[in-house]
Each structure stands twice: as structure tokens, then as C-alpha cells.
C-alpha positions in Angstrom: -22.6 44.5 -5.2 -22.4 41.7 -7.4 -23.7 37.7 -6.7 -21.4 35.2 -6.0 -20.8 31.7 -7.2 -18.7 29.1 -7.9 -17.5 26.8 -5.4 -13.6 26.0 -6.4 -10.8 28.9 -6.7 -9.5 27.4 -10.2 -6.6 29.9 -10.9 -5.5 32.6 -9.0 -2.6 35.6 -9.3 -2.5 39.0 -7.8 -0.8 41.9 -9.2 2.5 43.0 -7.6 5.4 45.7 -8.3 5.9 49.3 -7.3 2.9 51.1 -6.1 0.4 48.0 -6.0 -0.4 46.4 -2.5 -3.3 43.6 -2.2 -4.5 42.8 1.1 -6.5 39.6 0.0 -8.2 36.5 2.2 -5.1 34.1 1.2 -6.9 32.4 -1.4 -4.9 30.2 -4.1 -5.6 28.0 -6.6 -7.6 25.1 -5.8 -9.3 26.5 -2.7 -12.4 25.4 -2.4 -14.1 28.4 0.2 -17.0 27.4 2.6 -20.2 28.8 1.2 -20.4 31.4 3.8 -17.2 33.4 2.6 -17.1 36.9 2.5 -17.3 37.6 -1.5 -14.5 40.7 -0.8 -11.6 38.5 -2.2 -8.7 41.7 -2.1 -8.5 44.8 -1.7 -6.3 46.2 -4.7 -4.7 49.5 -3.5 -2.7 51.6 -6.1 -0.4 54.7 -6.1 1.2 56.9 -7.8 2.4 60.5 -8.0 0.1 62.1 -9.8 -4.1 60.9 -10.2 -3.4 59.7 -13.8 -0.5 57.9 -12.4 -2.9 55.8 -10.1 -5.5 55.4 -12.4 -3.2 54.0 -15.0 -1.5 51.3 -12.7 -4.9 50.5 -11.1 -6.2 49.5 -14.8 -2.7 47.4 -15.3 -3.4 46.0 -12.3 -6.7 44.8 -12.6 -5.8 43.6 -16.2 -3.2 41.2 -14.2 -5.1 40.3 -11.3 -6.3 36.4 -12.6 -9.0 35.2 -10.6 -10.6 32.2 -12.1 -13.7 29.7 -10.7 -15.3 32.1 -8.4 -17.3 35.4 -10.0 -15.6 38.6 -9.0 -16.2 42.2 -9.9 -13.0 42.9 -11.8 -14.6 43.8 -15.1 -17.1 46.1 -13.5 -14.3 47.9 -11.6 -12.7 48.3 -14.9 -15.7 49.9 -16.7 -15.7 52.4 -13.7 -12.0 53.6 -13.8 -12.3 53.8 -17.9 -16.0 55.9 -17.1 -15.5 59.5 -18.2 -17.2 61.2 -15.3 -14.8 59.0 -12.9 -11.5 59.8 -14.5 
């Protein structure tokens, strides 16, 4: 969806608590991934009770999920969940 680059994993933190689950490669700071990696870094999975519920912790969560030296698509994701015609 979106190129990659960058050859180093600088900083790295995933969101955790209640309702947020990340099933992610194992990457870490300092990593340095062959060139052939698969650009799908995590997978951020968020519930709640209600839709707003998930919507809400799936923003927080992406506002906390540091990823640092590689591109990602974490601002694009966040355009989409604030986009009127998603919510």
C-alpha cells in the first residue's frame, strides 16, 4: 500500500493494555531486517464493547505504537479511522 525504506529499526514500542493485541514480526530496536522483509510489521487488533469503543482505543493505540527507522503506514491508518464516511 505504501513503499518501504529504511534499513535499521531505530526505536520501537507497541501498544498494550485491555482490549489491544499486536501480533507483530518480533522486531525491536536496533534490528536491522533483510531487504526482503515483509513490510506488514503488526497487526494492531482493538476491541471494545461498543464500535466507538474500538474506534477510540484503535486511535490511542496507534498514537502509542512508536515505530522509528523504517516507513510504516501508521499516519495513513489514522487519517482513515478519523475519515467521516469510515466512522
Amino acid at each position: 500500500m505504501m513503499p518501504g525504506g529504511g534499513d535499521i529499526i531505530t526505536k520501537y514500542m507497541e501498544p498494550n493494555g485491555d482490549g489491544i493485541r499486536v501480533d507483530s514480526a518480533g522486531f525491536y530496536s536496533g534490528l536491522k531486517p533483510s531487504q526482503s522483509y515483509d513490510p506488514l510489521i503488526g497487526k494492531l487488533i482493538c476491541t471494545g464493547k461498543t464500535w466507538e469503543d474500538a474506534l477510540s482505543l484503535s486511535v490511542k493505540s496507534l498514537n502509542g505504537y512508536t515505530i522509528e527507522g523504517l516507513n510504516s503506514n501508521v499516519s495513513a491508518l489514522k487519517r482513515i479511522l478519523d475519515h467521516d464516511e469510515f466512522k
